[in-house]
C-alpha positions as a printed NumPy array, in Angstrom:
array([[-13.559, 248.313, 197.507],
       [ -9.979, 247.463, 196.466],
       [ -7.597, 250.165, 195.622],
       [ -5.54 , 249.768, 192.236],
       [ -2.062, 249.616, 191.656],
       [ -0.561, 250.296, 188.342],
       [  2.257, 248.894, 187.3  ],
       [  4.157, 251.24 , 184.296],
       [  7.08 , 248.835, 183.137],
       [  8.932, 248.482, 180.139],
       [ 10.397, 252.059, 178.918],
       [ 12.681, 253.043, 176.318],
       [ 16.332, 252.797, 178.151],
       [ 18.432, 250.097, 177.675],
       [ 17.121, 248.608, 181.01 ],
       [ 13.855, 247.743, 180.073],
       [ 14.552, 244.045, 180.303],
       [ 15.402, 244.247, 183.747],
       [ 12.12 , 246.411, 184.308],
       [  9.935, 243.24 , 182.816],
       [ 11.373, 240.951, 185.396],
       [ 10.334, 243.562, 188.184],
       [  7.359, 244.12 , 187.543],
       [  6.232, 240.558, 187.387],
       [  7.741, 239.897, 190.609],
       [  5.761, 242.555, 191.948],
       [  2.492, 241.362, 190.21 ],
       [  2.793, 238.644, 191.739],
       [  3.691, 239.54 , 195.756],
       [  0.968, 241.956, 196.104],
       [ -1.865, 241.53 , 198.411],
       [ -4.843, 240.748, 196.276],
       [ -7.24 , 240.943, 198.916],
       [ -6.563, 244.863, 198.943],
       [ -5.675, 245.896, 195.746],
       [ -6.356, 244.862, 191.69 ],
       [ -3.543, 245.535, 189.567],
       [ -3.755, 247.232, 186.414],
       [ -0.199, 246.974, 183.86 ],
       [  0.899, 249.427, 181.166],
       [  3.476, 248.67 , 179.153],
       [  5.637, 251.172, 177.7  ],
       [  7.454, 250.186, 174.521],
       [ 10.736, 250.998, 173.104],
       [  9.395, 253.344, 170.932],
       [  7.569, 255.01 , 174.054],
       [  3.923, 253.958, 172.974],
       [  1.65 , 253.218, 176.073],
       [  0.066, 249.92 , 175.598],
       [ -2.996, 248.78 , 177.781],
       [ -1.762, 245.417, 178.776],
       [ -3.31 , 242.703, 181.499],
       [ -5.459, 243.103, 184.568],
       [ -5.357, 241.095, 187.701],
       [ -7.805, 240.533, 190.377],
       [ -6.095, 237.895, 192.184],
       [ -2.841, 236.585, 191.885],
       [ -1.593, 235.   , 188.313],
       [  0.087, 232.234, 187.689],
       [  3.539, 231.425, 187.633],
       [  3.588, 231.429, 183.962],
       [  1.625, 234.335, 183.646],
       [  4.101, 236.78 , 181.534],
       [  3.664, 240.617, 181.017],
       [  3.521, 241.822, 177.543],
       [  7.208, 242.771, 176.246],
       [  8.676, 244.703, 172.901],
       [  8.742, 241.583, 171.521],
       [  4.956, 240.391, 172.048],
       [  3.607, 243.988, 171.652],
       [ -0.143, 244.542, 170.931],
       [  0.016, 247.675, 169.127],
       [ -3.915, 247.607, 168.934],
       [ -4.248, 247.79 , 172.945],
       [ -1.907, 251.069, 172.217],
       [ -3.531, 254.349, 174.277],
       [ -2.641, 257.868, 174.817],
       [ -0.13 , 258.258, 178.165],
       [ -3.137, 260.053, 180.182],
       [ -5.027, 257.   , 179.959],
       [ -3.691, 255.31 , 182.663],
       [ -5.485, 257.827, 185.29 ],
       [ -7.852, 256.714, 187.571],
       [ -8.829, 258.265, 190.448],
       [ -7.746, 256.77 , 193.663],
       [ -5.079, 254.533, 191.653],
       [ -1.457, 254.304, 193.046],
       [  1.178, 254.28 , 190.006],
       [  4.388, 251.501, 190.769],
       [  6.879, 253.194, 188.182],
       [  9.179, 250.083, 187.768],
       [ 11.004, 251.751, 185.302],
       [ 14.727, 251.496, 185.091],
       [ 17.35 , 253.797, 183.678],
       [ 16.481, 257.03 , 181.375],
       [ 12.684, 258.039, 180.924],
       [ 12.221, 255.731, 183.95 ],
       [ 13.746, 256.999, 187.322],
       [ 15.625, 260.277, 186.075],
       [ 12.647, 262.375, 186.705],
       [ 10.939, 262.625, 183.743],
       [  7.947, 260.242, 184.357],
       [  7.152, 261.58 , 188.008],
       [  6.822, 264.825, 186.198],
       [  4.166, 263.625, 184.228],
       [  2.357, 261.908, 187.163],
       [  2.86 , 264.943, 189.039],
       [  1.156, 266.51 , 186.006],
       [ -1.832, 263.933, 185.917],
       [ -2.112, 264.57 , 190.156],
       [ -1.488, 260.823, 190.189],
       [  0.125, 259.165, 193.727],
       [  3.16 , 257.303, 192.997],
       [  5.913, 254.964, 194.121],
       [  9.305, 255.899, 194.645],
       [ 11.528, 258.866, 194.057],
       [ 10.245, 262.643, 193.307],
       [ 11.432, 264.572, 190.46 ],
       [ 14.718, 266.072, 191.854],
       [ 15.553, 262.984, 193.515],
       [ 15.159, 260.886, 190.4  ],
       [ 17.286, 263.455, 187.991],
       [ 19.711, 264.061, 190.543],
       [ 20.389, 260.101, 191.474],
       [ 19.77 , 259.28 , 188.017],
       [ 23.181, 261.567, 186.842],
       [ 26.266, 259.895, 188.369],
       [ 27.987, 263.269, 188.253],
       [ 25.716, 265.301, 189.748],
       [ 25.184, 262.852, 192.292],
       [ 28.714, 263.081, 193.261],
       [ 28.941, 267.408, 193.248],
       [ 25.462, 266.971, 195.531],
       [ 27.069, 264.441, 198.246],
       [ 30.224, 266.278, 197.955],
       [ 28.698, 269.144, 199.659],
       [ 27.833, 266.966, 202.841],
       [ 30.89 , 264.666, 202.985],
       [ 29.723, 261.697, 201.567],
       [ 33.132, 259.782, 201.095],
       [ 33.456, 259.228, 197.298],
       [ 35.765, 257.659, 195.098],
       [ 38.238, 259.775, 193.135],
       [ 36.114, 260.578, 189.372],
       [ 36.941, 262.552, 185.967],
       [ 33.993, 263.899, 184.275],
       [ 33.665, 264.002, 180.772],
       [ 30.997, 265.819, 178.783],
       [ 30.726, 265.103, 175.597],
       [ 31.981, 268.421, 173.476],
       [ 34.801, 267.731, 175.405],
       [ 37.813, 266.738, 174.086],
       [ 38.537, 263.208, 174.564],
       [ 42.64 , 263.957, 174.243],
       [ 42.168, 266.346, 177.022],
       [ 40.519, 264.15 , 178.97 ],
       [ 42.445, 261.255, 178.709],
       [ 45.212, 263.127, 180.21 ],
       [ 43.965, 264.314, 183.022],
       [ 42.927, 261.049, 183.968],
       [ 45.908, 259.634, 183.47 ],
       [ 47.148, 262.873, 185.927],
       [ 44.371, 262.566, 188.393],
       [ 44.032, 258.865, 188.412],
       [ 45.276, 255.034, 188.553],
       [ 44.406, 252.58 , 186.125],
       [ 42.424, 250.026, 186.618],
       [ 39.596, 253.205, 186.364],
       [ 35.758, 252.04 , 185.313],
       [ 33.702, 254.144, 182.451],
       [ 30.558, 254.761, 182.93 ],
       [ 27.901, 256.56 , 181.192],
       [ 26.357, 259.23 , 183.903],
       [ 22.546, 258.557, 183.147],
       [ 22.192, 254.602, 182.701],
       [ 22.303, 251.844, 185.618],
       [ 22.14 , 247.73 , 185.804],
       [ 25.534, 248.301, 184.56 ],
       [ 24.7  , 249.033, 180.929],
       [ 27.983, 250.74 , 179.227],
       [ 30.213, 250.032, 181.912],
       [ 33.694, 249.488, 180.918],
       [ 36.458, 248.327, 183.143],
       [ 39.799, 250.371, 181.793],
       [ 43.292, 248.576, 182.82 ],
       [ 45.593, 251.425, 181.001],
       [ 45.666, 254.507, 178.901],
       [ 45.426, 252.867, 175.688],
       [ 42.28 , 251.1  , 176.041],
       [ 40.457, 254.643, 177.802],
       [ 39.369, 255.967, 174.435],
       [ 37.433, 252.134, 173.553],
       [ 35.545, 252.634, 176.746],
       [ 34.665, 256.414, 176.419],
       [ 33.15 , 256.002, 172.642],
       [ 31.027, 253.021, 174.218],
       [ 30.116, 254.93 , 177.471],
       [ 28.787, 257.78 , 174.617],
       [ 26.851, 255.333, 173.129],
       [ 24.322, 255.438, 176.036],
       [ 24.84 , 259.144, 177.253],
       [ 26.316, 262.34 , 176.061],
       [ 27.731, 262.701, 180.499],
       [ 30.385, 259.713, 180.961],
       [ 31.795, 259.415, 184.302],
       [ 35.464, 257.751, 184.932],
       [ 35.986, 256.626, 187.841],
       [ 39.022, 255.375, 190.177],
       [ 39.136, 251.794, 190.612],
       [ 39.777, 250.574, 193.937],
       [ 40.248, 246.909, 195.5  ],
       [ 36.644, 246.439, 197.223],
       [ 33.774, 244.61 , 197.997],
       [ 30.573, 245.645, 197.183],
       [ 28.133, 246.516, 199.845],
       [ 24.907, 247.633, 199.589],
       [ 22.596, 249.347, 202.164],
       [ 18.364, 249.842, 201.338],
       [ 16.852, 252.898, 202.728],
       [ 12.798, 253.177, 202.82 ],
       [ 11.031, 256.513, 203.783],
       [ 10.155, 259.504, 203.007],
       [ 10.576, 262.165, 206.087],
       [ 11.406, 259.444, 208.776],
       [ 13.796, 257.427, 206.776],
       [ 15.203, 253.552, 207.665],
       [ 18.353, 252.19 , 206.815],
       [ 19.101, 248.474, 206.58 ],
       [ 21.841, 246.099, 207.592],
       [ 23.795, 246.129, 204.775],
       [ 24.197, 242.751, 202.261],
       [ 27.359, 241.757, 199.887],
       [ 27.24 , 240.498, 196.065],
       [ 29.403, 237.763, 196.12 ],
       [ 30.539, 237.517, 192.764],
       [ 31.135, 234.376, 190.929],
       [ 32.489, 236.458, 187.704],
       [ 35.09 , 239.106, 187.454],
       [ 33.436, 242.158, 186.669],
       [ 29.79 , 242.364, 187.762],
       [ 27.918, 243.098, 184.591],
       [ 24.352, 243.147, 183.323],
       [ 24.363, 239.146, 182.506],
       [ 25.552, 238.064, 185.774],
       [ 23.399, 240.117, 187.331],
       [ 19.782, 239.423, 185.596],
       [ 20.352, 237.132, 183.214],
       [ 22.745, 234.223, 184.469],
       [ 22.008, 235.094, 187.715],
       [ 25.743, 233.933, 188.566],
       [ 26.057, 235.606, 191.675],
       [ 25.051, 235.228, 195.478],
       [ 24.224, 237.73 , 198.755],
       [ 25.751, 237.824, 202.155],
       [ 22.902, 239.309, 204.141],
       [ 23.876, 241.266, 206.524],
       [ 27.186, 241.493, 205.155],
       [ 30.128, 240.342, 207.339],
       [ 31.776, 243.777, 208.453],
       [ 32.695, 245.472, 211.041],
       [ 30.509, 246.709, 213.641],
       [ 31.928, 250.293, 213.242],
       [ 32.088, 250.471, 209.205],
       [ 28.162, 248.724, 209.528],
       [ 27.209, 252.154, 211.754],
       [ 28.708, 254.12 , 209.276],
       [ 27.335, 252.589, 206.329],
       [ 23.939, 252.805, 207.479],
       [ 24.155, 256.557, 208.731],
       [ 26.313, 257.711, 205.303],
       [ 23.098, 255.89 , 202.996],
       [ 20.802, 257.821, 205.319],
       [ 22.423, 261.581, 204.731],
       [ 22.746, 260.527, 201.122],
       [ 19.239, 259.996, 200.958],
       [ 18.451, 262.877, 202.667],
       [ 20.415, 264.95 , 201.238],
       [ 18.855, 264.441, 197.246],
       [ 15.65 , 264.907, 198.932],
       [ 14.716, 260.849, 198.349],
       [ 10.733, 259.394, 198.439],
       [ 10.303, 256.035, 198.851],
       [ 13.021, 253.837, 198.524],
       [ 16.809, 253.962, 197.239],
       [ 19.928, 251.04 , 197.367],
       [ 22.991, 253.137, 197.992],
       [ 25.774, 250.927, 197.034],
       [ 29.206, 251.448, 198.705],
       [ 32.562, 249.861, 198.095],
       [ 35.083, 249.267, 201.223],
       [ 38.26 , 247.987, 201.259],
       [ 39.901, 245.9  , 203.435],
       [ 41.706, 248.549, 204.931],
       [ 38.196, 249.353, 206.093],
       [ 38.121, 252.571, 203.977],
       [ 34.467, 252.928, 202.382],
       [ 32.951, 255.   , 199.531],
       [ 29.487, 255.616, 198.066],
       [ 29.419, 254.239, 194.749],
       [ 25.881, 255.327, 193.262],
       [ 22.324, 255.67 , 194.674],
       [ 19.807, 253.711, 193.162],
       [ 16.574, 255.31 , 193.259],
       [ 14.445, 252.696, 191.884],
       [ 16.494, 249.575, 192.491],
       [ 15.628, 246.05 , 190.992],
       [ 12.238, 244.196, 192.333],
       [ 13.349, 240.549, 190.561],
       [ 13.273, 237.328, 192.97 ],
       [ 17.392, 238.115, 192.176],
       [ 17.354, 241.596, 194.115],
       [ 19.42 , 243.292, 197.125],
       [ 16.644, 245.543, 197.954],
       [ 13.931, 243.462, 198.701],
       [ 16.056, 240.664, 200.347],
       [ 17.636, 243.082, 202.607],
       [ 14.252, 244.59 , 204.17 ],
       [ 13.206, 240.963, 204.479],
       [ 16.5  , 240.184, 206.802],
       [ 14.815, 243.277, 208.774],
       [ 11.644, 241.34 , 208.993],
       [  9.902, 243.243, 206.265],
       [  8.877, 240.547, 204.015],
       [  8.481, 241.209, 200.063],
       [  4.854, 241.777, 199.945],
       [  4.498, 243.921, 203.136],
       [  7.492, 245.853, 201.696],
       [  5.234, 246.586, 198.635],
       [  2.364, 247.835, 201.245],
       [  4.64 , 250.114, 203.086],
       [  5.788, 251.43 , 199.659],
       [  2.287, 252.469, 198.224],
       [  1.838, 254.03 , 201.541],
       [  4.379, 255.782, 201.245],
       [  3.61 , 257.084, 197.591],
       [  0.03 , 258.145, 199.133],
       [  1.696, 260.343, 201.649],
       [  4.437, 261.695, 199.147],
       [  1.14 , 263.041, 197.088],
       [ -0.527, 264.019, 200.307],
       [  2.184, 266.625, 200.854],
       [  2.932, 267.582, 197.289],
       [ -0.667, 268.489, 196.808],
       [ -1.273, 270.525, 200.367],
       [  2.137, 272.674, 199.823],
       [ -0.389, 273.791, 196.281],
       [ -2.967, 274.384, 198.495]])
């Protein structure tokens, strides 16, 4: 008898575009000879919405139901979607996706899942408290202001301009895919970038900017935990924002990335103790910056990183030999054992 795989996509964050494209490039790598895959969307409003079933794989122009197509009629209650023996694939992006609040209700509905547990989702998911959690382990990290939001602004301002060195990049602490980023090149445009950072979180996070490349490193496992080679974005833009990344597509991968032996040991053990260290499940991208001095810093963990033909994550594990659709396997096997555990400590 097959096993099912859900597929929750959609959500109400700002990244729920990038969550469509995901989960239809998962629909359509997994191995239909052992599972049937069952999607729920979840619309911008948060309404769960029964969408298609697949027994075998669809065709390329199969698409998944998005806010814009939405079948309110197919709409069911959020406990719906249990089934016993069913493996959930959260490929959910950004707030009320991979910040801990939807493994908390599969943890509620005893459901196995993909990906990160509930302290390793709200803890990646908040750049700040990512960076007081690696601080306590020596993760190298990039000199950072915090700014909450009863804060005031005036204050702040100054003590970045007294901590750090323009160009700095605002960002809000609890969104990804680059959604709100702002790239700041001097005092007077600070405040522009702060009000838009607030538009997406009441945590904003400025940050130093330095003269790097971007290099990213995929880490799979849950107790014994893998690191890969890591890969470059090459960019073809100046700032690498949400378009270039899923919607022109105007950028390009150096996998592995060319770097030295030395900083490619370190980059690989540093994404490991990260993981480790938030207590990660699954899978995470932990993307660094290094300069050509060699210096390097870890920029963010992503807990749930992108699944679209476009993404690091999966093309990295493939340069390891672990191509897409086996990558999927070893991920709901992974989810299994994750609830395996969970549910004998409650024993």
């Amino acid at each position: 008898m097959k096993e099912v795989l859900i597929l929750l996509y959609g959500g109400r964050s700002a990244e729920r575009e990038v969550s469509v494209l995901s989960a239809e490039s998962v629909m359509r790598a997994v191995d239909y000879s052992k599972h049937t895959v069952k999607t729920f969307f979840i619309s911008h409003q948060g309404d769960f919405i029964k969408t298609q079933e697949f027994d075998e794989k669809p065709d390329e122009d199969e698409k998944l139901m998005t806010n814009s197509t939405v079948e309110l009629s197919a709409k069911i209650k959020p406990s719906d979607i249990y089934e016993e023996g069913a493996v959930v694939f959260p490929v959910l992006h950004g707030p009320m996706g991979e910040d801990g609040s939807i493994q908390g209700f599969l943890e509620i509905l005893k459901m196995p899942y993909i990906g990160p547990n509930i302290t390793a989702a709200s803890v990646t998911m908040d750049k700040i408290m990512t960076k007081h959690v690696l601080d306590t382990v020596g993760v190298p990290q990039v000199p950072y202001v915090a700014v909450i939001g009863q804060e005031s602004i005036a204050e702040k301002i100054q003590e970045v301009e007294d901590n750090l060195v323009f160009p700095v990049f605002v960002k809000p602490a609890n969104m990804g895919s680059s959604v709100g980023i702002s790239k700041i090149d001097s005092v007077d445009q600070l405040e522009d970038g702060l009000r838009e950072a607030f538009k997406y979180d009441n945590r904003v996070l400025v940050e130093q900017g330095v003269d790097a490349r971007e290099i990213e490193v995929a880490v799979l496992g849950n107790l014994d935990v893998k690191a890969t080679l890591a890969g470059e974005v090459v960019k073809d833009v100046a700032f690498y924002d949400y378009n270039s990344k899923y919607i022109d597509n105007k950028i390009t991968m150096d996998i592995p990335a060319h770097v030295d032996e030395k900083v490619m040991k370190n980059l690989r053990h540093y994404a490991k103790l990260a993981y480790r260290t938030v207590n990660g499940s699954g899978l995470s991208r932990c993307d660094f910056f290094v300069t050509k001095e060699g210096d390097f810093y870890l920029n963010e963990i992503n807990a749930i990183p992108g699944f679209t033909q476009f993404s690091m994550y999966p093309l990295l594990w493939e340069n390891m030999g672990l191509p897409y659709a086996d990558l999927i396997e070893e991920l709901i096997n992974l989810g299994k054992e994750a609830f395996e555990v969970r549910e004998g400590h409650l024993k």
